[in-house]
C-alpha positions in Angstrom: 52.7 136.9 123.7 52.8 133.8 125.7 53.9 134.6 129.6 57.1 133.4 130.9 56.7 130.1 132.6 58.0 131.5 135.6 55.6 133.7 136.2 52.5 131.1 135.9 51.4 129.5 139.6 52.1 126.0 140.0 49.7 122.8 139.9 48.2 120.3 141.7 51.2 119.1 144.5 53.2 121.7 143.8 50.4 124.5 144.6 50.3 122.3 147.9 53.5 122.8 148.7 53.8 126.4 147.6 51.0 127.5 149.5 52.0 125.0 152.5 55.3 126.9 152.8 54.0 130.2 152.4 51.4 129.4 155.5 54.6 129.1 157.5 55.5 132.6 156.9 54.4 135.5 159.3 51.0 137.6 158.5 50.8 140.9 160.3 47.7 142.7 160.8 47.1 146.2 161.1 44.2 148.3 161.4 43.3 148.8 157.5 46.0 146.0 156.2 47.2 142.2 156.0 50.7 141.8 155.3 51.3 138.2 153.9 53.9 136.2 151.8 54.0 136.7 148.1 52.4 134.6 145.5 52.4 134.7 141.7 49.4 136.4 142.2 50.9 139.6 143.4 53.6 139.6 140.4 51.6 141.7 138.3 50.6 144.4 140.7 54.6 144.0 140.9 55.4 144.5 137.6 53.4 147.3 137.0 55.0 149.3 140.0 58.3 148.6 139.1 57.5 149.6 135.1 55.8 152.7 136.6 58.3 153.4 139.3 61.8 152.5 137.7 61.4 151.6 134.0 61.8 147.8 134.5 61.0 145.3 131.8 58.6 142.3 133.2 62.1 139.9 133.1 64.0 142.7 135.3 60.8 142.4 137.9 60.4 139.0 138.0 64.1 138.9 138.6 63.2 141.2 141.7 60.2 139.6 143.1 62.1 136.3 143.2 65.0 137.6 145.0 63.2 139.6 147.4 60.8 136.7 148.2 63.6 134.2 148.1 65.1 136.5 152.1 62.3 134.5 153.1 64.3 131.0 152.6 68.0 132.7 153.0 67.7 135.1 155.8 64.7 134.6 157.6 62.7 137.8 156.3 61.8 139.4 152.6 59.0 140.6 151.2 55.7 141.2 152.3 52.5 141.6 150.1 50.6 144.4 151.6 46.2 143.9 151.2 43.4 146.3 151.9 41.8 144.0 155.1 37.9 144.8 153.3 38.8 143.5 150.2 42.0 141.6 150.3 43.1 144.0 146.9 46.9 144.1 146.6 48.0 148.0 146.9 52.0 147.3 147.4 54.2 145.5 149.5 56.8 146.1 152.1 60.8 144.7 152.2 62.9 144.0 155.1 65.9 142.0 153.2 68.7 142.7 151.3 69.8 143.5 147.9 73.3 142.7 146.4 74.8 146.2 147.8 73.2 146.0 151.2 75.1 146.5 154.2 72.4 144.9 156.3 68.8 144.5 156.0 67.1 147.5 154.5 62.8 148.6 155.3 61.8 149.7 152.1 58.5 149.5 150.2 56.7 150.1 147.2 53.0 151.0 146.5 50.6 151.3 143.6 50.1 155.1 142.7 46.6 155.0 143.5 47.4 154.2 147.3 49.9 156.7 147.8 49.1 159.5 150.1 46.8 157.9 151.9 48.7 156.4 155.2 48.9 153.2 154.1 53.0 153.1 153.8 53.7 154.1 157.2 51.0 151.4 158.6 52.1 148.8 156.8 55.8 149.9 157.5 54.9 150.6 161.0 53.9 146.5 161.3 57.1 145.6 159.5 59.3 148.1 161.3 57.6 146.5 164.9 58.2 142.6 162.8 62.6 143.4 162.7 62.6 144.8 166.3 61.2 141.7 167.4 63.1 139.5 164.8 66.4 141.1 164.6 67.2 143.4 167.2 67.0 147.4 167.8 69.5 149.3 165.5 69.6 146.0 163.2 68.2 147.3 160.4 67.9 150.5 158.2 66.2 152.0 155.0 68.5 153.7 152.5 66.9 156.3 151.0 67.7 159.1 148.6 68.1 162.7 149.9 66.0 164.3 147.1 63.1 162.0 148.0 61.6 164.1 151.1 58.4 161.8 151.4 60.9 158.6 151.8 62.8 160.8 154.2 59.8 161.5 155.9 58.8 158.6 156.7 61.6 157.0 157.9 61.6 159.9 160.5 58.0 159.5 161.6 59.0 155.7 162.2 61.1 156.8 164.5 64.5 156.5 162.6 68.0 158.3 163.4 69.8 159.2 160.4 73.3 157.8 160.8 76.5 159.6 159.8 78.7 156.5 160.3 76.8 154.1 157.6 76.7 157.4 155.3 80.1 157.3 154.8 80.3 154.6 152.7 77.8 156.1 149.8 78.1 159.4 148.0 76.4 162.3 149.8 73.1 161.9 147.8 72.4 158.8 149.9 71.0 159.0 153.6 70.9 155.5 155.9 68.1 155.5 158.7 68.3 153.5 161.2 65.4 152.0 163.1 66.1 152.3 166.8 69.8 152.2 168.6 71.8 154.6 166.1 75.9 153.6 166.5 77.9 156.2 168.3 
């Protein structure tokens, strides 16, 4: 099968251009990782987390990856791919942006099976956590996450977050909102 157009990197100006505006983005650094804008590239590391993860066909991730890289243009933050520093290999990749149900910006991320357990989420959410302080304020941002999912939950604490009661409200009681730094009274 032939892959979808979309989903091939562009040519000659074009790459120019892509790879000219995706210089313009942010790259954090931390001690194991690079977090850098997303490129065609990354899409089928993508895919294949979001087949493993949620069931998605390759149109329903692509559909993702474009949204969550288009924050970028829209709001000033989105996605982040997330490299090993050694080897630059693609092992997931980081959100601070906003899906169609969002509140406000969410932290959320997603990583390859084989890097789980092994730190890498809270560095590389660490980075990005430290990236919307600076960009958007204290208490500006959250993660949504679900209650049965205690290493999510985990997390979010060890980043420092507060759950809070007040943004809970508005989902069913399955759903906890942390919120990274100033929690509303």
């Amino acid at each position: 099968m032939t892959p979808a157009r979309c989903t091939q990197p562009p040519s000659g100006k074009a790459a120019m251009a892509a790879a000219q505006y995706r210089a313009a983005l942010p790259v954090l650094k931390t001690r194991r990782l690079v977090l850098r804008a997303p490129t065609l590239d990354d899409l089928p590391v993508w895919t294949s987390i979001c087949k493993d993860s949620f069931g998605d066909t390759d149109q329903d991730a692509w559909t993702e990856f474009s949204y969550y890289t288009s924050g970028w243009l829209l709001h000033g933050h989105g996605l982040f791919t997330v490299t090993l520093k050694q080897d630059a290999q693609v092992i997931g990749f980081v959100i601070l942006g906003l899906e169609w149900d969002d509140q406000e910006p969410e932290l959320g991320y997603l990583f390859r099976a084989d890097h789980r357990l092994q730190g890498y989420a809270s560095e590389a959410c660490s980075a990005v956590r430290d990236f919307g302080f600076d960009l958007l304020g204290s208490g500006q941002f959250v993660s949504y996450v679900s209650a049965s999912n205690a290493r999510s939950n985990a997390l979010a604490k060890r980043l420092g977050a507060s759950r809070d009661a007040v943004a809970e409200h508005a989902f069913d009681a399955d759903q906890h909102v942390w919120r990274y730094g100033e929690v509303p009274a």
